[in-house]
C-alpha positions in Angstrom: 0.0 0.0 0.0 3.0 2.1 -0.2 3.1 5.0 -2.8 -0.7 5.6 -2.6 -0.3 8.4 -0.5 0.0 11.3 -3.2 -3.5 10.9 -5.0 -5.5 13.8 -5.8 -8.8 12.5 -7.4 -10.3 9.0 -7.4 -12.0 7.5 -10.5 -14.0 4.8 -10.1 -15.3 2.1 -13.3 -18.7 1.6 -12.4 -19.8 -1.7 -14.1 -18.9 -4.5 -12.6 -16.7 -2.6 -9.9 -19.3 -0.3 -8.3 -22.7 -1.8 -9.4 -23.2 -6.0 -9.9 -23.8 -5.7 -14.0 -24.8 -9.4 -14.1 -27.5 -9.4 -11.3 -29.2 -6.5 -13.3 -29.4 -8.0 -16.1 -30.1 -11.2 -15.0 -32.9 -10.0 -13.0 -34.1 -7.8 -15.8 -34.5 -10.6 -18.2 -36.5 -12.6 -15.9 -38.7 -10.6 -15.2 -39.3 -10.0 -19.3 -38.8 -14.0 -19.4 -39.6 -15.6 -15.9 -38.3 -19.0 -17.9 -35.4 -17.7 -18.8 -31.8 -19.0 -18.3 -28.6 -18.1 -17.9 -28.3 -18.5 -21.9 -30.0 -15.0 -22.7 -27.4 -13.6 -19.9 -24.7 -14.8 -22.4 -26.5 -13.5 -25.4 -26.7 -9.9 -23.9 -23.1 -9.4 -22.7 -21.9 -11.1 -26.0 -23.5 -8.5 -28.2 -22.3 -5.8 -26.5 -18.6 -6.5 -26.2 -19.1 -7.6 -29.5 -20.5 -4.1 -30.6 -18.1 -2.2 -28.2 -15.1 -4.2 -30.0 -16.4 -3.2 -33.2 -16.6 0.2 -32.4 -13.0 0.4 -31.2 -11.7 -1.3 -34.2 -13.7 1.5 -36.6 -15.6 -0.8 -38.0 -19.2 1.0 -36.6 -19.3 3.9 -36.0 -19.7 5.4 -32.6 -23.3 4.3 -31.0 -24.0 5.2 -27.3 -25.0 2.4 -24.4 -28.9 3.3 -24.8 -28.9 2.0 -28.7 -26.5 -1.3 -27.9 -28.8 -2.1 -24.7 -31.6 -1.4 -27.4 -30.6 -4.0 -29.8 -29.0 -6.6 -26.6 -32.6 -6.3 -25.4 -34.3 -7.3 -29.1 -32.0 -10.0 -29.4 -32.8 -11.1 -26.2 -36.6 -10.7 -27.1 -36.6 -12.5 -29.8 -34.7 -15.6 -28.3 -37.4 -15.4 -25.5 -40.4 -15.2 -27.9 -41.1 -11.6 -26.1 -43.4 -9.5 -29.0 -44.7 -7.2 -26.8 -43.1 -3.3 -27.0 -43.1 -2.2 -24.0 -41.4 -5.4 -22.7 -39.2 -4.8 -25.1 -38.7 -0.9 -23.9 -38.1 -1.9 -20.5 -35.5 -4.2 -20.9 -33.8 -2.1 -22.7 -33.2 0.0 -19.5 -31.3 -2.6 -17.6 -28.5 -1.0 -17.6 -30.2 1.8 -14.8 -31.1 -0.6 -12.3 -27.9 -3.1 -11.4 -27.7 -3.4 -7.5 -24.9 -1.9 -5.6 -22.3 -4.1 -4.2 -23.1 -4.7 -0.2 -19.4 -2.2 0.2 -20.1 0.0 -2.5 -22.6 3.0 -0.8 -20.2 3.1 2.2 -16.8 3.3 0.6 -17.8 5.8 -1.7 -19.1 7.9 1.1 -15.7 7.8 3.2 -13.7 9.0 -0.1 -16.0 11.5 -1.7 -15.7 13.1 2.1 -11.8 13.2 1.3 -11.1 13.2 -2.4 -12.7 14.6 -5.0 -14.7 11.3 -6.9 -15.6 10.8 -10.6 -16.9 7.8 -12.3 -15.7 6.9 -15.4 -17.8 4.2 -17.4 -18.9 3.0 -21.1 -22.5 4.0 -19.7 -24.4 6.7 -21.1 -24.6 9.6 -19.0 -28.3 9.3 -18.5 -28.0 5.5 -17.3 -25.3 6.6 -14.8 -27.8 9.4 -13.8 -30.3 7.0 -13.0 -28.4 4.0 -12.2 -26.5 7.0 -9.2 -30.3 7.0 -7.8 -31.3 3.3 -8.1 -27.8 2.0 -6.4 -27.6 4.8 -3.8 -24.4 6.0 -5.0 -22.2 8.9 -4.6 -19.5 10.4 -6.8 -18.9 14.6 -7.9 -19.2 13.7 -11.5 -19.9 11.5 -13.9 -18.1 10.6 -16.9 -19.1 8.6 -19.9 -17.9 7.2 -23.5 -19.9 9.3 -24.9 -18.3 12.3 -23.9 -15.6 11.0 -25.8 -17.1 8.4 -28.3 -15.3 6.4 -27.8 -15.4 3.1 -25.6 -13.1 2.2 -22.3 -10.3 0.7 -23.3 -9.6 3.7 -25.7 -6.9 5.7 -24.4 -8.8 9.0 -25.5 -11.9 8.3 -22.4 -8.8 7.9 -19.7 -7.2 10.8 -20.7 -10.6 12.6 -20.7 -10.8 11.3 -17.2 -7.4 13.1 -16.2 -8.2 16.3 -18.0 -11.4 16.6 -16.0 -9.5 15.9 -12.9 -6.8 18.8 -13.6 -3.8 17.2 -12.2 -0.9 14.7 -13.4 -2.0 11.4 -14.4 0.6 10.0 -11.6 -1.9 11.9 -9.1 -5.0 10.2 -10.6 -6.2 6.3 -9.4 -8.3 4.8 -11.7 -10.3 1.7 -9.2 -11.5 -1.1 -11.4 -12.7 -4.9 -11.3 -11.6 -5.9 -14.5 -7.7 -5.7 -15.2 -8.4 -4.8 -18.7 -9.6 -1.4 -17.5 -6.6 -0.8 -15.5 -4.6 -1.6 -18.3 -6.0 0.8 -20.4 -5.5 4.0 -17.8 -1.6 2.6 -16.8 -0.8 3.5 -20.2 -1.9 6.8 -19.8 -0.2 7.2 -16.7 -2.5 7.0 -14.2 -2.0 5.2 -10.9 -4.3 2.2 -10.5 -6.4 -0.3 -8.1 -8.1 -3.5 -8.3 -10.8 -4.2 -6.3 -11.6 -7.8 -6.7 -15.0 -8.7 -7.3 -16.7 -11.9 -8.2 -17.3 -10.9 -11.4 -14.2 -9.1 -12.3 -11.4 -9.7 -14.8 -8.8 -10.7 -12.3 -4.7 -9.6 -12.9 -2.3 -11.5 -14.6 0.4 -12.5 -13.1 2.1 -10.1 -15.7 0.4 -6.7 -14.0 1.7 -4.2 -11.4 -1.0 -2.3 -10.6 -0.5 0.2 -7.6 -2.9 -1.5 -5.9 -4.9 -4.6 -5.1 -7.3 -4.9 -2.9 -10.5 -7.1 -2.1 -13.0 -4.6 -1.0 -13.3 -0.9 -0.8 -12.5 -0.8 3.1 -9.3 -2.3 1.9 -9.0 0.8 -0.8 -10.2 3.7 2.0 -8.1 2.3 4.4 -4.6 2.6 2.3 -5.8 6.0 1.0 -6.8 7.9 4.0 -4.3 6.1 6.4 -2.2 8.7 8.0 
């Protein structure tokens, strides 16, 4: 936990790190499908790292999280045998209702009372405005691909991240689940955290991040330590 000490701003991934994606959707689709298995869970999270890959590669152009949840929800329908619109509509707004991890609320409490605290996620920002409400979370501001257009791991939303924060990358920590994420901010120059969660992307034994941790009282505990 040495070196951790000189941080100026927190950023926080939200999917996945802050918010349990998978329940969400899972819960979502069965309540569209009460039947439904694990299957259509797949088929959703498929499509869209399909679509976000695509995307980074140039191959489609830029489409924000509210038109990809739109078509991961159609597929979904029409795998499910779901014809009815409004069904339809309100799977589509999964995305704003995934449950907060049980350390989430509390942890981002202690920081945002001692740094200033921005999420940073491949969600729109109108799902992170209502997904902030649903989850009882609290950050300063929100930050989203589409500011950018551009989806995490593209260097260009990190270094939107740092700009926002108005400091040296080296006094930025970008906290994620995923090691993929973390990756992606490292080569910008940010300082970095995993926070291991059960549906995370876990480190290779290749990565030094700053940081590893396996809840956020670990994280608030190495940053606000005297």
């Amino acid at each position: 936990m040495s070196g951790i000490h000189d941080i100026e701003v927190v950023v926080f991934d939200v999917l996945g790190t802050l918010v349990d994606e998978p329940s969400g959707l899972r819960a979502a689709i069965r309540e569209a499908a009460p039947a439904a298995g694990d299957e259509l869970l797949a088929a959703w999270q498929e499509h869209i790292e399909a679509e976000q890959a695509r995307i980074g590669r140039g191959e489609r152009a830029y489409a924000g999280s509210e038109v990809l949840d739109a078509e991961a929800a159609r597929l979904v329908a029409g795998r499910a045998g779901i014809s009815d619109p409004a069904v339809i509509a309100r799977l589509a707004t999964a995305g704003q209702r995934h449950p907060a991890w049980p350390d989430s609320a509390a942890g981002l409490e202690q920081l945002s009372g001692r740094f200033p605290v921005l999420a940073l996620s491949n969600a729109s920002h109108a799902a992170l405005l209502r997904l902030n409400a649903h989850a009882g979370l609290r950050w300063h501001q929100a930050l989203s691909s589409a500011d950018v257009r551009a989806y995490k791991p593209a260097p260009e939303i990190y270094r939107h991240a740092v700009d926002v924060a108005g400091c040296a990358p080296d006094r930025v920590l970008m906290v994620a689940a995923h090691a993929w994420d973390l990756r992606g901010a490292q080569a910008v120059g940010m300082r970095t955290a995993y926070v291991h969660r059960p549906v995370g992307d876990p480190p290779a034994e290749s990565d030094s991040f700053d940081l590893r941790v396996d809840g956020l009282a670990g994280l608030v505990t190495a940053l606000t330590a005297s």
